[in-house]
MILOPA-963131 format. One line per field, with one value per residue (C-alpha): residue number from 0; residue in three letters; chain; x, y, z. Coordinates in Angstrom, 3 decimals. Last residue first. Example, Ala and Ser with C-alpha at 12.3 -4.5 7.8 and 13.67 -1.06 7.14 Angstrom:
% residues 2
num <- c(1, 0) .
residu <- c(SER, ALA) .
chaine <- c(A, A) .
east <- c(13.670, 12.300) .
north <- c(-1.060, -4.500) .
up <- c(7.140, 7.800) .
END
This chain:
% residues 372
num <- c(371, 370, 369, 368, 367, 366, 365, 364, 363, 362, 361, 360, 359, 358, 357, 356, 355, 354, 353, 352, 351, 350, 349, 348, 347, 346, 345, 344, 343, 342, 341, 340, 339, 338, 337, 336, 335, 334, 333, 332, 331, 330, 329, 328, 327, 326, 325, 324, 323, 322, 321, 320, 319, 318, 317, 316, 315, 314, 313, 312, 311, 310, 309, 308, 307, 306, 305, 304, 303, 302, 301, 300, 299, 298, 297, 296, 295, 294, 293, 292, 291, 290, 289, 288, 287, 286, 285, 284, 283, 282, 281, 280, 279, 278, 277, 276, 275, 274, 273, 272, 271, 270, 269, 268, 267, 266, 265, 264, 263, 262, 261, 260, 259, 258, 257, 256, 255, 254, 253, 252, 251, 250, 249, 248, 247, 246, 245, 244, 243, 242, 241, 240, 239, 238, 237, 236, 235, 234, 233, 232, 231, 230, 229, 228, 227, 226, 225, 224, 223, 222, 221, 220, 219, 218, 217, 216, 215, 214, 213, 212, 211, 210, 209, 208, 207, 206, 205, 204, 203, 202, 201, 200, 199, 198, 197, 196, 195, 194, 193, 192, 191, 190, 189, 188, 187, 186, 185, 184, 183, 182, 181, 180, 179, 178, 177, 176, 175, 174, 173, 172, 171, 170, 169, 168, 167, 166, 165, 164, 163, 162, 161, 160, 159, 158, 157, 156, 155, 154, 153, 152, 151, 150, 149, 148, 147, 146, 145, 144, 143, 142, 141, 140, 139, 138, 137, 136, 135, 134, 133, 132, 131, 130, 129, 128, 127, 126, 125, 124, 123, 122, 121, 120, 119, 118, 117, 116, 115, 114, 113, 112, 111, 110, 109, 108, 107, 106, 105, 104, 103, 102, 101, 100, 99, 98, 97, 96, 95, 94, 93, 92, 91, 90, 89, 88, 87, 86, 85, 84, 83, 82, 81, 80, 79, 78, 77, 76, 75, 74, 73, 72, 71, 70, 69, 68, 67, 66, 65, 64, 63, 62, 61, 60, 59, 58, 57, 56, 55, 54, 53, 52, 51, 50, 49, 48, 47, 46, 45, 44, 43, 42, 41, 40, 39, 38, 37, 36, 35, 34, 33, 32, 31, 30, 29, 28, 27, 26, 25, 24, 23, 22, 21, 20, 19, 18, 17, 16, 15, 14, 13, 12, 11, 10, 9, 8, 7, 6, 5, 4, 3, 2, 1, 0) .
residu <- c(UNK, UNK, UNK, UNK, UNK, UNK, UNK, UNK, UNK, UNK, UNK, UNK, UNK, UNK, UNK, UNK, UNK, UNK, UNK, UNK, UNK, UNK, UNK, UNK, UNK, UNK, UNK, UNK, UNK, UNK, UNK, UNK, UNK, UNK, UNK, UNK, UNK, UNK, UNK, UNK, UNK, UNK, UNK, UNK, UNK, UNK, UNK, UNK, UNK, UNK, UNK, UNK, UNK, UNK, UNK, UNK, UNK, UNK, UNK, UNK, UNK, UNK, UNK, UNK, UNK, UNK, UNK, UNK, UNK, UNK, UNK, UNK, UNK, UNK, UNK, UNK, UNK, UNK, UNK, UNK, UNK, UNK, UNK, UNK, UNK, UNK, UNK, UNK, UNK, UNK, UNK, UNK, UNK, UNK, UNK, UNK, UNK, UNK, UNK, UNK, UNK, UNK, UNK, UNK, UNK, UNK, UNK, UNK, UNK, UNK, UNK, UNK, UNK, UNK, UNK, UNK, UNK, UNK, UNK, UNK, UNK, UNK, UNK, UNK, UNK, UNK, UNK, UNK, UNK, UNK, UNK, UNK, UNK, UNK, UNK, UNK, UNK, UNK, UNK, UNK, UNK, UNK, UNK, UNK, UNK, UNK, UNK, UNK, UNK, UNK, UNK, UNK, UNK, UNK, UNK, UNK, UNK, UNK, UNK, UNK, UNK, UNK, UNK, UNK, UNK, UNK, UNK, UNK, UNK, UNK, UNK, UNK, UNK, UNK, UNK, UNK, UNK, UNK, UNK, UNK, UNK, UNK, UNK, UNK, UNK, UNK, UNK, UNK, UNK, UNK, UNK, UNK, UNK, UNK, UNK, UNK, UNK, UNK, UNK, UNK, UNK, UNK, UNK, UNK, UNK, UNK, UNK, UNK, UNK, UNK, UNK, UNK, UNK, UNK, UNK, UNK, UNK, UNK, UNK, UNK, UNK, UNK, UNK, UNK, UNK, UNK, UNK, UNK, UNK, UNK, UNK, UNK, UNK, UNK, UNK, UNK, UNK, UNK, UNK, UNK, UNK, UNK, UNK, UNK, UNK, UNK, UNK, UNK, UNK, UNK, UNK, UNK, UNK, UNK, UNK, UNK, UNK, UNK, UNK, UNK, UNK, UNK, UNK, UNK, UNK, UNK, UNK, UNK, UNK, UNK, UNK, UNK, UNK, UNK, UNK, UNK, UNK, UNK, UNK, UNK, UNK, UNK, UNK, UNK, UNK, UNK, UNK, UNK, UNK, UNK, UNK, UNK, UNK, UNK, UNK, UNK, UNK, UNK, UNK, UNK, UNK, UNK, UNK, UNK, UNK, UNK, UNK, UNK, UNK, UNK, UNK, UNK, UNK, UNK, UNK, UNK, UNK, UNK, UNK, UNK, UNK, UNK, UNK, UNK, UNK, UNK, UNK, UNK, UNK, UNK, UNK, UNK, UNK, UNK, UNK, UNK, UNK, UNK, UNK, UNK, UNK, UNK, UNK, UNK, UNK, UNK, UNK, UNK, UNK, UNK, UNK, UNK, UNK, UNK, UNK, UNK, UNK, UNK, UNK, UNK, UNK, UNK, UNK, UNK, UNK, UNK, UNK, UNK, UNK, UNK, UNK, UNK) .
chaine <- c(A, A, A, A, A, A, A, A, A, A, A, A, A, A, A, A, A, A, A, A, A, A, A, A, A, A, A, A, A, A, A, A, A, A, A, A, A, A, A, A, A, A, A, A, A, A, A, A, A, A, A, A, A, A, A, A, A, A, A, A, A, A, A, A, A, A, A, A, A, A, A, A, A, A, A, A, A, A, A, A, A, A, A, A, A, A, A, A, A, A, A, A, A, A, A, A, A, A, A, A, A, A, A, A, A, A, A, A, A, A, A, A, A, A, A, A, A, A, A, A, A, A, A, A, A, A, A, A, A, A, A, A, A, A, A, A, A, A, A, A, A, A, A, A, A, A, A, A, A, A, A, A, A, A, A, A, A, A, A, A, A, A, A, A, A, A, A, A, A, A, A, A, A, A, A, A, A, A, A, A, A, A, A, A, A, A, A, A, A, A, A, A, A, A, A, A, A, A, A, A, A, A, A, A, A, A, A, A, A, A, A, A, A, A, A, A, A, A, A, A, A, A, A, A, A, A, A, A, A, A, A, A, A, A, A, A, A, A, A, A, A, A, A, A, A, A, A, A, A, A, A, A, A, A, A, A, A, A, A, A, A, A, A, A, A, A, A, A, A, A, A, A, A, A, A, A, A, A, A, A, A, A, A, A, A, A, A, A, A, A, A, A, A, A, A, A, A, A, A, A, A, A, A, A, A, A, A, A, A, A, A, A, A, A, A, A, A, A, A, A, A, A, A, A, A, A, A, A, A, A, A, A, A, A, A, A, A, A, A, A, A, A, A, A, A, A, A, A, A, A, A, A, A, A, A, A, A, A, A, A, A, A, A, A, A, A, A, A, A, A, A, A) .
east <- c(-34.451, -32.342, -29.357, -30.046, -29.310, -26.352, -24.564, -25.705, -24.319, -21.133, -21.169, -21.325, -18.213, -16.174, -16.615, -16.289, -12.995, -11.687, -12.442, -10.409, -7.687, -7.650, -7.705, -5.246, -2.755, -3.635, -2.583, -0.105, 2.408, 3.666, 3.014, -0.427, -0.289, -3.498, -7.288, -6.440, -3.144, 0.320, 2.369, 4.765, 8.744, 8.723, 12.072, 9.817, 6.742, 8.574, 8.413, 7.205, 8.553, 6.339, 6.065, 7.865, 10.669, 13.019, 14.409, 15.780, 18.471, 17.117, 18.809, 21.531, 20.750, 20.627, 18.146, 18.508, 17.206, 16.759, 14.227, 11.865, 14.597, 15.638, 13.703, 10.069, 11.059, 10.705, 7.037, 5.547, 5.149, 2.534, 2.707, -0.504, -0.322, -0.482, 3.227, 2.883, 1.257, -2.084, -4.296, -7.646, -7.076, -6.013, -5.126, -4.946, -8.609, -7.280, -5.313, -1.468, 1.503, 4.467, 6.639, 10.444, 12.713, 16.223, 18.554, 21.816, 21.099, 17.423, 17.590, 19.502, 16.489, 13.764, 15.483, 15.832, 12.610, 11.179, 13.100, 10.126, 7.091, 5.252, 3.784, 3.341, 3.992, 1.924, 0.841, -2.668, -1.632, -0.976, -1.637, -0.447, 1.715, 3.208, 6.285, 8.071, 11.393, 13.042, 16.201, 18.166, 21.216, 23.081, 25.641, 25.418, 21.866, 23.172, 24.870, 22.707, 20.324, 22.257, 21.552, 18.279, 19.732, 19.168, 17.091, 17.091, 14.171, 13.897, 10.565, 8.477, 5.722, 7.092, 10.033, 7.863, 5.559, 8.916, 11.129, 8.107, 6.777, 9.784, 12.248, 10.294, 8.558, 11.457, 9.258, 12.016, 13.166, 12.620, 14.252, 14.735, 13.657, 15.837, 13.824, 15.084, 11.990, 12.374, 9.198, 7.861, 4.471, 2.883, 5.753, 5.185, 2.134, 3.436, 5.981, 3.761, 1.410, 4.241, 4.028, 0.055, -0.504, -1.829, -4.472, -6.338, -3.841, -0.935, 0.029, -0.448, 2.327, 2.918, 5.193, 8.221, 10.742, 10.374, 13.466, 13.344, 16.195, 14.761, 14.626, 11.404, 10.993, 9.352, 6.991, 3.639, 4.194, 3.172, -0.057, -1.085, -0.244, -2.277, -5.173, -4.632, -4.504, -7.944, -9.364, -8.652, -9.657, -13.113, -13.307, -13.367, -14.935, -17.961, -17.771, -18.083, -20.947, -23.151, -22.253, -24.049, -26.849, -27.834, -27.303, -30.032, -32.197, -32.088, -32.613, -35.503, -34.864, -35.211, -31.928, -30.442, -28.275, -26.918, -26.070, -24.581, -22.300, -21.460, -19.868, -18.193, -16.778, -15.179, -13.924, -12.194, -11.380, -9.001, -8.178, -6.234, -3.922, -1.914, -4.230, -4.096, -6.673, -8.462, -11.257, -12.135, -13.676, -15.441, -17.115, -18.284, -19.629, -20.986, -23.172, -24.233, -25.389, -27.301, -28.967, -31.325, -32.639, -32.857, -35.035, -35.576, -31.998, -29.686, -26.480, -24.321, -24.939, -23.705, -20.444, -19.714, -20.574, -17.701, -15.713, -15.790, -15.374, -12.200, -10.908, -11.231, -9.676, -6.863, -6.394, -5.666, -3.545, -1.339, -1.767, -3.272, -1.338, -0.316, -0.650, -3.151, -5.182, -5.602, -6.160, -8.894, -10.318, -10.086, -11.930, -14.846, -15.786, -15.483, -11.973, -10.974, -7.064, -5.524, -1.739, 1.115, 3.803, 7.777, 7.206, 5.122, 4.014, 2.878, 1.036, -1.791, -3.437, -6.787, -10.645, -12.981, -16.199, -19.916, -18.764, -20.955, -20.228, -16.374, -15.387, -11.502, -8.552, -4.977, -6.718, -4.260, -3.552, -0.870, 1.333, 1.467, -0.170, 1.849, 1.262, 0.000) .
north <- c(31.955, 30.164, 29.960, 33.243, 34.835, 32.966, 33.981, 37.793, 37.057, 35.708, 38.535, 41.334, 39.398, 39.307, 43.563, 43.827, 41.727, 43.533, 46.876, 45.266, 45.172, 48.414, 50.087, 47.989, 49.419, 53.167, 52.645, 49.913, 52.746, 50.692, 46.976, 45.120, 41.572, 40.135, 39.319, 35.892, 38.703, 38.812, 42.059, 43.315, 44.131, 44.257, 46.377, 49.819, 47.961, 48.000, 44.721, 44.545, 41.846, 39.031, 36.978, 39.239, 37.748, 39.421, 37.683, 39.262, 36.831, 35.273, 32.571, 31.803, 30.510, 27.085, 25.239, 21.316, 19.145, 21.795, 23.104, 25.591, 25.922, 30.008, 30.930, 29.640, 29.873, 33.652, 33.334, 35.040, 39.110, 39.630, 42.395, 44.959, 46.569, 50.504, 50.833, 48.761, 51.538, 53.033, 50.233, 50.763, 49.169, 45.487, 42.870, 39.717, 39.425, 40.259, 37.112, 37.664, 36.592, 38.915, 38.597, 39.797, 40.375, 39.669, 42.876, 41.444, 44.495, 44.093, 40.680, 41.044, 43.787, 41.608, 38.610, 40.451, 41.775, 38.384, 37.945, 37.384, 35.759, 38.352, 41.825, 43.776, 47.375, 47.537, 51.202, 50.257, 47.603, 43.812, 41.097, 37.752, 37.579, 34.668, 35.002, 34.172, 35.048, 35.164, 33.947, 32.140, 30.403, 33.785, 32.870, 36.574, 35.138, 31.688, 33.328, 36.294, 33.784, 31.930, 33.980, 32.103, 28.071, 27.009, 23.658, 22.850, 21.452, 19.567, 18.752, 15.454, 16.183, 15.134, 17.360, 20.457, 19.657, 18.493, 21.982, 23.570, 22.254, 21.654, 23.495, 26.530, 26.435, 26.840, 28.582, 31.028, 30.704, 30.665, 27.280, 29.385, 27.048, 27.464, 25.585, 24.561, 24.455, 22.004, 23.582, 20.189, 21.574, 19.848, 21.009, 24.543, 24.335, 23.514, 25.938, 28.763, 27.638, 27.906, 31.308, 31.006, 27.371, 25.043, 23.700, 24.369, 27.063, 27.387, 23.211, 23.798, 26.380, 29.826, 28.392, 30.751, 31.405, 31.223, 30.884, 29.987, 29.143, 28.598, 26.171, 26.587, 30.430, 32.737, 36.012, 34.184, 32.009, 33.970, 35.161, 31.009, 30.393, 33.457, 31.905, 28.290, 29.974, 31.789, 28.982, 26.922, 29.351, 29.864, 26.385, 26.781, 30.181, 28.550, 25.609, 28.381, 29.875, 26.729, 25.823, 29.321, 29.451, 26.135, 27.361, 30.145, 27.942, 25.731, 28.839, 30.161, 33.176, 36.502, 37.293, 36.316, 39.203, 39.331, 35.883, 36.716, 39.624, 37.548, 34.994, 37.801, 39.331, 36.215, 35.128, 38.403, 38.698, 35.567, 36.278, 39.565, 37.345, 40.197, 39.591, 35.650, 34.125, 36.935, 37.037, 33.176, 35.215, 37.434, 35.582, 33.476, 36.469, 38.440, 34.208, 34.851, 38.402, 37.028, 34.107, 35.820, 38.853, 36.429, 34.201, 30.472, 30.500, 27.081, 27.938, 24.849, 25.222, 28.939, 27.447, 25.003, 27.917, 30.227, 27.655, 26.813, 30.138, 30.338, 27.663, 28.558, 32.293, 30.273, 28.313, 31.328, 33.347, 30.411, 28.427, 25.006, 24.113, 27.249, 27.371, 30.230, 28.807, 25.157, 27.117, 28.863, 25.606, 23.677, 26.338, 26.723, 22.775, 20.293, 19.914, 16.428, 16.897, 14.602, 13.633, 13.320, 12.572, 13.824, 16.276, 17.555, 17.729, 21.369, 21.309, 19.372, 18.467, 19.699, 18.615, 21.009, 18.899, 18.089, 14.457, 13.973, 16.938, 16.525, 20.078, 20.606, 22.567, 21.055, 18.347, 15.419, 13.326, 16.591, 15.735, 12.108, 8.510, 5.317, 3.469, 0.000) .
up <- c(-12.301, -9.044, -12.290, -13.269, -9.812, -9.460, -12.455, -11.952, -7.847, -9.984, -12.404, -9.460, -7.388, -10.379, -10.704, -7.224, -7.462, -10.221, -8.776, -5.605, -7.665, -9.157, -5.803, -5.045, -7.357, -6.587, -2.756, -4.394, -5.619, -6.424, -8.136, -7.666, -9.301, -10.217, -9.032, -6.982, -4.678, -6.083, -4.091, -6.115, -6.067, -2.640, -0.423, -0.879, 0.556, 3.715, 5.157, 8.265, 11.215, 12.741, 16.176, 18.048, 20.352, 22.419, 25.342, 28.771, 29.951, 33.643, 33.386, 30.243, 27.023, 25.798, 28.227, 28.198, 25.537, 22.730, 20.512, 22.549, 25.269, 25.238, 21.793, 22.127, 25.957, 25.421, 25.010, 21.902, 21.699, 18.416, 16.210, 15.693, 12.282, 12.220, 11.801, 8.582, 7.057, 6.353, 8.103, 7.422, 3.663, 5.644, 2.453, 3.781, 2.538, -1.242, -0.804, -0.212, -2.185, -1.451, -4.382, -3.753, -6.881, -6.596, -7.211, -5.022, -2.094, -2.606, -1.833, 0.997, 2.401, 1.384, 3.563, 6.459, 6.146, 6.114, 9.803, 11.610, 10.021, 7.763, 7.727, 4.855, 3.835, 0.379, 1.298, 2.397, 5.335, 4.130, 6.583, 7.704, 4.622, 2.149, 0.928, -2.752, -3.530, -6.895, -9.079, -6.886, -6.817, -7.850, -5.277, -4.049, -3.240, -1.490, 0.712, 1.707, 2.558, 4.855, 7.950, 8.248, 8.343, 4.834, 3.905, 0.235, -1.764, -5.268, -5.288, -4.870, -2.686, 0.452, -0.165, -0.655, 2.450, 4.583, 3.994, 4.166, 7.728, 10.208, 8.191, 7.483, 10.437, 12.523, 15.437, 16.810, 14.054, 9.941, 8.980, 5.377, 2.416, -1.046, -3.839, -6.889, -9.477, -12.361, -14.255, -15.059, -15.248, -11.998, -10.686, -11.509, -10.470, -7.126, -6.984, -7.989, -5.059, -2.473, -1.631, -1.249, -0.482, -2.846, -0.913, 2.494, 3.651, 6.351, 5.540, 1.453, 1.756, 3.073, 5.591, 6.714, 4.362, 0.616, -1.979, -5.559, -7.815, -11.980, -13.828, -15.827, -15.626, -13.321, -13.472, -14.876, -12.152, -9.701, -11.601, -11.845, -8.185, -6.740, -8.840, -7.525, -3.925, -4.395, -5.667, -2.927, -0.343, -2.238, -1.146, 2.745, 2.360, 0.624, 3.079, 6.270, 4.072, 3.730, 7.601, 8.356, 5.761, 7.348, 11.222, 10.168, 8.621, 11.892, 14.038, 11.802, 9.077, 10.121, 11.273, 8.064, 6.856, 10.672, 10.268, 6.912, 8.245, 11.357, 9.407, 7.291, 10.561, 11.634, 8.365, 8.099, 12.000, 11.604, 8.134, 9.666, 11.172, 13.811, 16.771, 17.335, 19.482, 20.233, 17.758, 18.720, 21.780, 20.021, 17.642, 20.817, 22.003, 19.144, 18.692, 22.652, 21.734, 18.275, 20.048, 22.414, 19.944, 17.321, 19.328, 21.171, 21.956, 22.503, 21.214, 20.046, 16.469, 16.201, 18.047, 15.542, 12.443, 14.698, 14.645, 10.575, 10.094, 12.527, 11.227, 7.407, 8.521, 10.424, 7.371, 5.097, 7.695, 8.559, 11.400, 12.968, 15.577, 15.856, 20.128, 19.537, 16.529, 18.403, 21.615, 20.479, 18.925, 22.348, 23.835, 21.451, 21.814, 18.873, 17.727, 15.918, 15.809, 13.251, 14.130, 11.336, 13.668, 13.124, 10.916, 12.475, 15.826, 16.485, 12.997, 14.577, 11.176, 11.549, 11.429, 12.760, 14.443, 14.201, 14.092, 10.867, 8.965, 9.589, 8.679, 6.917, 7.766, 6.409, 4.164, 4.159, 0.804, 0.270, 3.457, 1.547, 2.180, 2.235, -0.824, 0.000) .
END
């Protein structure tokens, strides 16, 4: 029997019949390939919290998926006593992780169509609800196909890629964001080489890249995070591809730490940088990067995270945000399902998110003369 791959998994998924959120417990790869089977609002906060499931993408599909779980579990006879305990439980999952923007996204759309639906009865209601938590589920996978199709419209077969962090298939339902040109290019017989930062305090490069990519058949090659200079005045690579928790107005974008590090050696040996973000990543009430909240994460995640015994000293003070910005000077463009927006990206997006308005008038047209 063939033994099954990272990409025979779904990353975020809803088990119908078990009334639960399905996800790979990304805490134990890639050592154990564990299925968590999450049913009760706690247990799910702690699931996006602790990163065991993570990435901006598949925390928005988890929180949707949550929020629909909780909806089901509220016991209300009216509108008026269900809506404050739904704002509650919304709220709640809210605070899980502050700097994902997809978290709130999904969130607030949720509430959007349970506030659109207020008249309906409860079990109508908790329809529409699961109905719209599967639409955001698969819109994901669309959404990463598209990204993957723009970003490879700006490589060639052959060429030296380098990502860092994980904006693959593991930190989305399919595809990935950074990694979705890679994968199509695969399935292409592009003959990608693949540069994967560890990307501390976390390593989730190495521990969940570096094994999605090389489970799937590509030519991959770990680098410790101060290597990337190396291996760009090498000219071993060609372009960089990152994924984003969330993308303020000016194109500043915030990533896992030390992505500015990278941007700013890549600069220095002219290598493009693609940030690939969905349009939902994309924050317009947030002028710059210095209006985007960054998480503090323990200082154990640094001091004896990853070893056997403790490998700094007691009591040394420890630094560790969860994300950096990139100034949207150091990208070259940002690839979102609707195209590439390129500086100055306050007029860029704007064009973008016509083209999404525009899409999202022909599908409701689409829809409406289908019910006709």
């Amino acid at each position: 029997m063939k033994k099954k791959s990272i990409m025979d998994y779904e990353t975020v998924a809803l088990d119908d019949d078990k009334h639960a959120l399905v996800i790979i417990d990304q805490t134990k790869l890639p050592y154990k390939m564990e299925m968590l089977e999450l049913t009760r609002q706690k247990d799910i906060w702690n699931a996006i919290y602790l990163l065991q499931v993570r990435g901006a993408p598949a925390i928005g599909v988890a929180a949707a998926i949550g929020i629909y779980l909780a909806a089901r579990e509220i016991k209300a006879d009216t509108w008026e006593e269900f809506y404050p305990q739904f704002t509650k439980a919304k709220e709640y999952l809210d605070s899980a992780r502050p700097t994902a923007v997809n978290l709130s996204w999904a969130l607030n759309r949720m509430d959007e169509v349970c506030r659109a639906n207020r008249d309906k009865s409860h079990d109508e209601l908790i329809r529409i609800l699961h109905d719209e938590a599967a639409e955001i589920r698969d819109e994901d996978v669309r959404v990463c196909k598209s990204i993957g199709e723009y970003g490879l419209s700006l490589v060639k077969p052959g060429d030296g890629l380098l990502t860092h962090c994980n904006a693959g298939k593991l930190a989305t339902v399919k595809y990935g964001t950074a990694t979705a040109p890679m994968y199509l290019g695969q399935e292409r017989g592009y003959n990608f080489r693949i540069y994967v930062d560890e990307t501390r305090p976390l390593l989730q490069g190495a521990r969940l890249t570096a094994f999605e990519l090389q489970e799937s058949g590509l030519d991959v090659t770990l680098i410790c995070d101060n290597m990337s200079a190396a291996v760009m005045k090498n000219r071993w690579v060609n372009a960089v591809f990152v994924g984003c928790d969330r993308v303020a107005a000016n194109g500043d974008t915030a990533n896992k730490i030390g992505t500015s590090v990278v941007a700013a050696v890549a600069k220095r040996y002219h290598v493009p940088v693609y940030v690939c973000a969905p349009t939902s990543t994309i924050d317009r009430n947030a002028p710059t990067g210095a209006d985007i909240q960054i998480e503090q994460r323990s200082a154990e995640e640094v001091t004896e995270m990853w070893y056997k015994e403790r490998m700094a000293p007691e009591g040394v003070k420890v630094f560790n945000p969860c994300f950096d910005v990139t100034d949207h000077d150091l990208i070259s463009g940002i690839i979102t399902e609707y195209g590439i927006a390129r500086a100055p990206y306050e007029t860029s997006f704007q064009e973008i998110f016509a083209k999404k308005e525009a899409a999202a008038v022909i599908q409701s047209g689409d829809f409406a003369a289908s019910e006709g």
